[in-house]
VMD Tcl script that builds the backbone (N, CA, C; Angstrom):
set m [mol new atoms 336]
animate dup $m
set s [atomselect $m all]
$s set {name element resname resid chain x y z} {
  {N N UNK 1 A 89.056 -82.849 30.411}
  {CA C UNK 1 A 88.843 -82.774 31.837}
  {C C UNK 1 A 90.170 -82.841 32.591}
  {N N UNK 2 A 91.035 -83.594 31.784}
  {CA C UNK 2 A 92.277 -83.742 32.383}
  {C C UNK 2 A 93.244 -82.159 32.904}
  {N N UNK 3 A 92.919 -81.300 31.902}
  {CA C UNK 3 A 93.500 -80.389 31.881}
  {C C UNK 3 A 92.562 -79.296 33.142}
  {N N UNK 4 A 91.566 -79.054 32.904}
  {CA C UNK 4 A 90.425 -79.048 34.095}
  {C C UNK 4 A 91.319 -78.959 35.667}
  {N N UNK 5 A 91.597 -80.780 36.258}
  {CA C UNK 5 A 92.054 -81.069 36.880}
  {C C UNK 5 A 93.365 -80.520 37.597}
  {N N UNK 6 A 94.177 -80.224 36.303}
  {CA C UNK 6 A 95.674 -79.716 36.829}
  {C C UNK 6 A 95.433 -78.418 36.546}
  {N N UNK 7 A 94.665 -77.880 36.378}
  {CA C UNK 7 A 94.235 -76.030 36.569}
  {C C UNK 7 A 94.081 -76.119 37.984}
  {N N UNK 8 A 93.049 -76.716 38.437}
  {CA C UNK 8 A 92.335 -76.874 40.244}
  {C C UNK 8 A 93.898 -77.326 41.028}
  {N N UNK 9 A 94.631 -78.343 40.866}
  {CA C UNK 9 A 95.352 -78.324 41.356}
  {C C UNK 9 A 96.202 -77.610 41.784}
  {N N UNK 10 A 96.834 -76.754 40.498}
  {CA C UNK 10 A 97.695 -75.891 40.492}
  {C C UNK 10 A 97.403 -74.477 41.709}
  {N N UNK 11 A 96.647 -74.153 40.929}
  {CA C UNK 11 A 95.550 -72.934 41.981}
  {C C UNK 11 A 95.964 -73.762 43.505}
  {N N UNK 12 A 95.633 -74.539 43.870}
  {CA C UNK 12 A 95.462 -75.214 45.078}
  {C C UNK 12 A 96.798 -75.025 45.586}
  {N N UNK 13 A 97.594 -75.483 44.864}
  {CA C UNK 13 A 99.325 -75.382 45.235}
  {C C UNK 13 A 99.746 -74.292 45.665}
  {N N UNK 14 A 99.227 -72.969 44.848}
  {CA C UNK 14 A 99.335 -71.507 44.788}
  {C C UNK 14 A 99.040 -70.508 46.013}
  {N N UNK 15 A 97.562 -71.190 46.528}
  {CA C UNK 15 A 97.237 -70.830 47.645}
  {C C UNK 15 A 97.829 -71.528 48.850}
  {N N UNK 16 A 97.666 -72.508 48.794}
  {CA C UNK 16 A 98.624 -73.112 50.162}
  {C C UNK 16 A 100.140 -72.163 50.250}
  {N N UNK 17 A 100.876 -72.266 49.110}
  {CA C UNK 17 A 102.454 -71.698 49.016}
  {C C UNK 17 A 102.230 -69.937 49.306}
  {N N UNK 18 A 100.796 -69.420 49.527}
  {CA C UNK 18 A 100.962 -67.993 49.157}
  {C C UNK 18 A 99.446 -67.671 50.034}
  {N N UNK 19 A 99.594 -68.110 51.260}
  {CA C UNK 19 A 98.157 -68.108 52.054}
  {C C UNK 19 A 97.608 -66.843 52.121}
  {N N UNK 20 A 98.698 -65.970 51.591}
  {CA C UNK 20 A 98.029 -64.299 52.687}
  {C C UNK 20 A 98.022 -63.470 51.478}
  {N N UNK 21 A 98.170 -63.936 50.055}
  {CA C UNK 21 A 97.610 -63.538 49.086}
  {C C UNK 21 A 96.149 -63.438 48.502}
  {N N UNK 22 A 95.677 -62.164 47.578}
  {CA C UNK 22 A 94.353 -62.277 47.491}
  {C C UNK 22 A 94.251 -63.157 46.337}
  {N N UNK 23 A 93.038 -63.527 46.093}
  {CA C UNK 23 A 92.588 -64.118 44.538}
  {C C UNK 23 A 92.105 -63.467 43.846}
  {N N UNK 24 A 92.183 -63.410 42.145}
  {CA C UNK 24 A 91.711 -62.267 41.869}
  {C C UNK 24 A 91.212 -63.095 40.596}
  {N N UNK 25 A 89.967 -63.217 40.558}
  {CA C UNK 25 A 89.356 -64.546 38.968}
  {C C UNK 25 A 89.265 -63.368 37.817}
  {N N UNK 26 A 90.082 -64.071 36.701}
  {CA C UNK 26 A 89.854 -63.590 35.859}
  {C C UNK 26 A 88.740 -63.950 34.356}
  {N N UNK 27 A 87.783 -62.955 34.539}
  {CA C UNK 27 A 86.565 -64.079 33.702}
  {C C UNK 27 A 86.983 -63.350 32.006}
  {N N UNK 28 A 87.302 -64.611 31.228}
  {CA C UNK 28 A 86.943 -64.694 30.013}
  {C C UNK 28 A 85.345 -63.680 29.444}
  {N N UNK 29 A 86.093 -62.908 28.570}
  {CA C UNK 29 A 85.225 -62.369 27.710}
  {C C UNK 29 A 84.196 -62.832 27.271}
  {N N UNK 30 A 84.564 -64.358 26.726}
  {CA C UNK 30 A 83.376 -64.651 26.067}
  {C C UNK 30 A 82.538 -65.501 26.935}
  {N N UNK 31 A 82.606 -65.310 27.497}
  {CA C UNK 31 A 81.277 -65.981 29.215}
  {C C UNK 31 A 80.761 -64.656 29.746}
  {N N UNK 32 A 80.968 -63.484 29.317}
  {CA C UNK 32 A 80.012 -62.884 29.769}
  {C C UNK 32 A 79.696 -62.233 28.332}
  {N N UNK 33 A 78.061 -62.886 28.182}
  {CA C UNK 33 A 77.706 -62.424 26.808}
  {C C UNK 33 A 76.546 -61.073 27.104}
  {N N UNK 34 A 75.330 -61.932 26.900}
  {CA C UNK 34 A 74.072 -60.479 26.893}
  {C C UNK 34 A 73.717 -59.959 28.063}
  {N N UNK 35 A 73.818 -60.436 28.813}
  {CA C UNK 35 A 73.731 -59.967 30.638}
  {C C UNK 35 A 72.392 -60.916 30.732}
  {N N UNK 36 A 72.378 -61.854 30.127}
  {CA C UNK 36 A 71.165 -62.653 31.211}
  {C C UNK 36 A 71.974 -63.921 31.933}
  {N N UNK 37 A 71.203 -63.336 33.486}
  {CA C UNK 37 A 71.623 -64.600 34.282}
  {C C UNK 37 A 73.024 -65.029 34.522}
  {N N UNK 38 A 73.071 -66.096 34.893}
  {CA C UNK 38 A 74.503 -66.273 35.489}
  {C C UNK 38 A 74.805 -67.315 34.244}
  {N N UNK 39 A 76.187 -67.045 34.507}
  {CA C UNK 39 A 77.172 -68.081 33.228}
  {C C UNK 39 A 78.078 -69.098 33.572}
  {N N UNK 40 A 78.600 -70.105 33.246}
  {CA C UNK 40 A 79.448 -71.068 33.529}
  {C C UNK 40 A 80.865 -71.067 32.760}
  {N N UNK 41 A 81.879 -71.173 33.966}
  {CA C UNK 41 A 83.108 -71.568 32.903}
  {C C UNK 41 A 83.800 -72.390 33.789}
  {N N UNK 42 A 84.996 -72.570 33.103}
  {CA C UNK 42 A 85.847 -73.762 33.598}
  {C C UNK 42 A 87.354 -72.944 34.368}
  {N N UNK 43 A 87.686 -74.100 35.131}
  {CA C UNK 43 A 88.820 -73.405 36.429}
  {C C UNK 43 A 90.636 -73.430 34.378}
  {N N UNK 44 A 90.862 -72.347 34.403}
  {CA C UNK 44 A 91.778 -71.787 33.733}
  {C C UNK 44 A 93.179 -71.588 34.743}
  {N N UNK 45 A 94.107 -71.512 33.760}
  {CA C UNK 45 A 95.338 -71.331 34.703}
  {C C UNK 45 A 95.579 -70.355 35.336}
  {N N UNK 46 A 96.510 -70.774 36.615}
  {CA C UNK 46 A 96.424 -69.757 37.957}
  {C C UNK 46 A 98.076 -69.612 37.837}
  {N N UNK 47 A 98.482 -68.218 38.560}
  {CA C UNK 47 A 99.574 -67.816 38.207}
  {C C UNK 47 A 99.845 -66.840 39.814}
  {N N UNK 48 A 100.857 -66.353 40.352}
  {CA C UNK 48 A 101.411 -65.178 41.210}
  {C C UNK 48 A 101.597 -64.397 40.339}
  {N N UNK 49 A 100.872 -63.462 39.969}
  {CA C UNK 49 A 101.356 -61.624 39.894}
  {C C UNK 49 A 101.344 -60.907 39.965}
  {N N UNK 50 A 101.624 -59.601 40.046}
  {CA C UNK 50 A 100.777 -58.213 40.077}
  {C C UNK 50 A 100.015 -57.417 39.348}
  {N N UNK 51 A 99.190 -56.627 39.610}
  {CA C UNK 51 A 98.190 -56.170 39.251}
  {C C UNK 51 A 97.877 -54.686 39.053}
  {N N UNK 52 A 96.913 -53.834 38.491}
  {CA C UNK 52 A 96.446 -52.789 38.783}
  {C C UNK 52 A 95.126 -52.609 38.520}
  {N N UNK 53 A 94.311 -52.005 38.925}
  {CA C UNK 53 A 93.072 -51.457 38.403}
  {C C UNK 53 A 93.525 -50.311 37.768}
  {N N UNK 54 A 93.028 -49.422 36.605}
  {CA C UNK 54 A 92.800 -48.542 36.062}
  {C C UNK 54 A 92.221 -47.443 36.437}
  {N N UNK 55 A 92.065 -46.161 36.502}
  {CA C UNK 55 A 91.604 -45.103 37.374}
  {C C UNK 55 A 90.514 -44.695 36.117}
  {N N UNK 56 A 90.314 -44.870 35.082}
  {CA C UNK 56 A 89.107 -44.527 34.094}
  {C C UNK 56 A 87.716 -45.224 35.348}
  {N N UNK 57 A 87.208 -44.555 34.755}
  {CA C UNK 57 A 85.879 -44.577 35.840}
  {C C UNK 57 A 84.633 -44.832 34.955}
  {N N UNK 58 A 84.962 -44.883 33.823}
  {CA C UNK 58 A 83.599 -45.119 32.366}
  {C C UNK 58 A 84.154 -46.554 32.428}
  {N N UNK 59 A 85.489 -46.952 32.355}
  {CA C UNK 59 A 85.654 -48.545 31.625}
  {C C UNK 59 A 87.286 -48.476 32.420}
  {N N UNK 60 A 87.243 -48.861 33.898}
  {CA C UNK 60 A 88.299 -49.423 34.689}
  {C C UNK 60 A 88.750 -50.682 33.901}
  {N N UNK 61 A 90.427 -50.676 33.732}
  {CA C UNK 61 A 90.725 -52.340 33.702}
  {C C UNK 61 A 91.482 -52.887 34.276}
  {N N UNK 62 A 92.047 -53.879 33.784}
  {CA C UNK 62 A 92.892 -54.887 35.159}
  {C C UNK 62 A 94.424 -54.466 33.995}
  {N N UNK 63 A 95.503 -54.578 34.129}
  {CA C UNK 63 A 96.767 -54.645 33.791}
  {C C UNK 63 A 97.720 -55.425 34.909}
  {N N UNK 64 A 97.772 -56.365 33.976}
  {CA C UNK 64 A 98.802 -57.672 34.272}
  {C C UNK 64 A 100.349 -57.321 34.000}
  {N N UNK 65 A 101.202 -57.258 35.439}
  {CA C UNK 65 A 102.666 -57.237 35.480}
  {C C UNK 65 A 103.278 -57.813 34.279}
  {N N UNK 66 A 102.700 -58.631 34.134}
  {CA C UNK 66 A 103.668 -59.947 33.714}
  {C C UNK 66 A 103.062 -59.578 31.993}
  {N N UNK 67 A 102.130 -58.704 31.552}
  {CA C UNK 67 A 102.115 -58.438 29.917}
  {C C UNK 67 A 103.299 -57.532 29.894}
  {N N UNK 68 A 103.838 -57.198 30.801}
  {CA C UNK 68 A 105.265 -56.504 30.245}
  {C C UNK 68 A 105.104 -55.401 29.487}
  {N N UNK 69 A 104.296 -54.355 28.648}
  {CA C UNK 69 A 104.217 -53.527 28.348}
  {C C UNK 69 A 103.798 -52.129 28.828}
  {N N UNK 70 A 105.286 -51.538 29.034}
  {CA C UNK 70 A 105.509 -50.655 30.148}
  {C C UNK 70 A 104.550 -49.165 29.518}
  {N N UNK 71 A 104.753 -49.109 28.366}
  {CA C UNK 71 A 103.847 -47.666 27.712}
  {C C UNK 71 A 102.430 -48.166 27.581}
  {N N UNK 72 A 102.109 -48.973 27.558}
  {CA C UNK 72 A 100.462 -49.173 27.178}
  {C C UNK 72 A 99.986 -48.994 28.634}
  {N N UNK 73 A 101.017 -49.651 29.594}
  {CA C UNK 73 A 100.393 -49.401 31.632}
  {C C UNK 73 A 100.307 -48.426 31.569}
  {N N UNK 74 A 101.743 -48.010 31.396}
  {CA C UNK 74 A 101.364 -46.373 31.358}
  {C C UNK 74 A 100.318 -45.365 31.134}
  {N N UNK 75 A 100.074 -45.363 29.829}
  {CA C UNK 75 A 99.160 -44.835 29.212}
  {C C UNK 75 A 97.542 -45.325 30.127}
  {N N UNK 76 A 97.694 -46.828 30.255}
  {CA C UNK 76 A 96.088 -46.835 30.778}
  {C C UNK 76 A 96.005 -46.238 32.097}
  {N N UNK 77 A 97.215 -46.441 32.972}
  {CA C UNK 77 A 97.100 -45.866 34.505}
  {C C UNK 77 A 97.035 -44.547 34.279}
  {N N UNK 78 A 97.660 -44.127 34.335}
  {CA C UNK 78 A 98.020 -42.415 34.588}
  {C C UNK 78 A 97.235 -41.739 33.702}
  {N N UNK 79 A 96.917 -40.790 34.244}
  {CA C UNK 79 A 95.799 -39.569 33.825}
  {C C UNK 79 A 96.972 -38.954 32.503}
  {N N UNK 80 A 95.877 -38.523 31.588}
  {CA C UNK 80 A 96.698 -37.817 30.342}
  {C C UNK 80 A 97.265 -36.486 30.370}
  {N N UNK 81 A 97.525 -35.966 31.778}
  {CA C UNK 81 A 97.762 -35.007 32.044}
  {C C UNK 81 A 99.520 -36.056 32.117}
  {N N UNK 82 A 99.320 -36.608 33.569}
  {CA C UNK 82 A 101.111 -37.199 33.724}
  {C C UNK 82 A 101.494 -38.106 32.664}
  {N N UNK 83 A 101.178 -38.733 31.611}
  {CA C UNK 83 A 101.397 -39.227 30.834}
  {C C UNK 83 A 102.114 -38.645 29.968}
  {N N UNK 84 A 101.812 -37.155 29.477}
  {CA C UNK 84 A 102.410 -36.227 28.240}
  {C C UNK 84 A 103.056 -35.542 29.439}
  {N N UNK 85 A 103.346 -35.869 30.799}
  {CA C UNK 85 A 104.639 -35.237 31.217}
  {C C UNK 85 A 105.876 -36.392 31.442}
  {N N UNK 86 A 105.784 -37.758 30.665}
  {CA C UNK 86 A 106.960 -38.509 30.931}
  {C C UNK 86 A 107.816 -38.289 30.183}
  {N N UNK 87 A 108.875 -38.285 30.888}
  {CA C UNK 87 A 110.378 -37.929 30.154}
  {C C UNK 87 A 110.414 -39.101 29.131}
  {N N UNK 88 A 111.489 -38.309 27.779}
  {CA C UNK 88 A 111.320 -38.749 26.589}
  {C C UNK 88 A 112.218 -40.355 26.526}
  {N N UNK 89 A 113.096 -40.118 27.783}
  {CA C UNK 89 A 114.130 -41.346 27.900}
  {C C UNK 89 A 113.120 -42.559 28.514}
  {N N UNK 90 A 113.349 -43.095 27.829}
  {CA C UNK 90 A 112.675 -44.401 27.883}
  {C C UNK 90 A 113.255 -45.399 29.058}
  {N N UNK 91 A 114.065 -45.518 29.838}
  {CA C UNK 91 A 114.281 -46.092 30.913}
  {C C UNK 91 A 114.032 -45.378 32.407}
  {N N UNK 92 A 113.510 -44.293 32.207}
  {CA C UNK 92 A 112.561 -43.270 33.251}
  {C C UNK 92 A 110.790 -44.006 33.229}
  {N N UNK 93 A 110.258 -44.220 32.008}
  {CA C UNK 93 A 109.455 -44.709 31.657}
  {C C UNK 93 A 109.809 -45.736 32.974}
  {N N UNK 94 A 110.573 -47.022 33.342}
  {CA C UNK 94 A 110.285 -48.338 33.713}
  {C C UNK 94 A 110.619 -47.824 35.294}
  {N N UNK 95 A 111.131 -46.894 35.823}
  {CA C UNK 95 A 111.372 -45.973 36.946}
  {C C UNK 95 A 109.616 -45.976 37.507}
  {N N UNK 96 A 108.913 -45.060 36.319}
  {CA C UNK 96 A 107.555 -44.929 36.913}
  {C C UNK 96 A 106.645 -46.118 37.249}
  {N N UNK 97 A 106.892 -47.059 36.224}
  {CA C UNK 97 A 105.871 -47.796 35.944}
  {C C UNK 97 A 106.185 -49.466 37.045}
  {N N UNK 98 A 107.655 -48.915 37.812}
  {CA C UNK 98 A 108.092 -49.417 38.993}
  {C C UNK 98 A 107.801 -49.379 39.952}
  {N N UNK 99 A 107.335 -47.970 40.113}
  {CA C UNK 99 A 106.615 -47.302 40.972}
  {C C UNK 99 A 105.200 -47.381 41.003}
  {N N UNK 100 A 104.445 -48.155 40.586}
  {CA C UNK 100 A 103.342 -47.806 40.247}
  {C C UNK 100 A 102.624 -48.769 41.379}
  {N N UNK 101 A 101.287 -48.599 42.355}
  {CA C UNK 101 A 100.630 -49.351 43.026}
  {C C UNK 101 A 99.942 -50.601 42.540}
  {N N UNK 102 A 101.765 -51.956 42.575}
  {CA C UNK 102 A 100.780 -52.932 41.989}
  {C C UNK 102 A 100.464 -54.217 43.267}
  {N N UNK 103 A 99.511 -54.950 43.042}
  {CA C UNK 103 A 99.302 -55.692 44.299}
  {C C UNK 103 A 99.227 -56.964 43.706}
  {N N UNK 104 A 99.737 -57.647 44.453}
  {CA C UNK 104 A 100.459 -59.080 44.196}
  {C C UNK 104 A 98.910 -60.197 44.564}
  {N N UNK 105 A 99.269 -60.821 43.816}
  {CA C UNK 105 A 97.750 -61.581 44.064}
  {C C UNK 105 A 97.881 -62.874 43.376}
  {N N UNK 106 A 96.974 -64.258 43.461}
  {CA C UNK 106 A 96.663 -65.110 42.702}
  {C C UNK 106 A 96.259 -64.645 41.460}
  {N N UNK 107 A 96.152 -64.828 40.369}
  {CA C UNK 107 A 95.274 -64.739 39.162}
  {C C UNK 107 A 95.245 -66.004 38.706}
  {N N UNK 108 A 93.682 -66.079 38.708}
  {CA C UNK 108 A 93.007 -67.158 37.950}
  {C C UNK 108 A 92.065 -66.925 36.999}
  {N N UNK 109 A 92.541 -67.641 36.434}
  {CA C UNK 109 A 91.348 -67.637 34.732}
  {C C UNK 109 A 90.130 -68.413 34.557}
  {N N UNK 110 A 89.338 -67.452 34.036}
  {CA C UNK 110 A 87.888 -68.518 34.148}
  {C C UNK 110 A 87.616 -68.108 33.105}
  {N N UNK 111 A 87.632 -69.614 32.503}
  {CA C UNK 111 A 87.799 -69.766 31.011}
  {C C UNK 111 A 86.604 -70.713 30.356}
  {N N UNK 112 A 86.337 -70.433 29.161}
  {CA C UNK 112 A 85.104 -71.209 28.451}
  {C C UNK 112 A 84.868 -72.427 28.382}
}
mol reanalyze $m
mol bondsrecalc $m
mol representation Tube
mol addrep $m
């Protein structure tokens, strides 16, 4: 519970220091199981970073700044058309993926 506690806190700190930021909960996989009903989890650690949604429209996802992996963003953002047009130099790669519409937000984890 202890740990519980300084999750809520933290978050709390986050928002006060960052009022005009959105929140953005991030729910653990394994809390959402068969689709019945509503589920319970616990307040997980909260962090400032940026974000994206995914433009797939069968299975949108979230990509976290801060996983640092500039070809896998890549690859999930951008349509496979601009993807097989990125230049082969690999520091053009971090040019785009610089560029890319990310939005700064709380992330919090909601965890099992």
């Amino acid at each position: 519970m202890a740990e519980h506690s300084k999750n809520i806190k933290m978050l709390l700190e986050l928002i006060k220091e960052n009022p005009g930021l959105p929140i953005l909960p991030m729910v653990d996989s394994e809390i959402c199981g068969d689709g019945y009903g509503r589920w319970s989890g616990t307040w997980g650690a909260a962090m400032v970073d940026r974000y994206l949604i995914t433009n797939d429209e069968w299975e949108p996802r979230i990509i976290l700044e801060s996983d640092g992996d500039v070809l896998e963003a890549l690859e999930r953002y951008l349509t496979d058309y601009e993807f097989e047009r990125l230049p082969d130099d690999e520091t053009e790669w971090q040019k785009v993926y610089d560029g890319l519409p990310w939005i700064k937000a709380i992330i919090v984890n909601i965890d099992v």
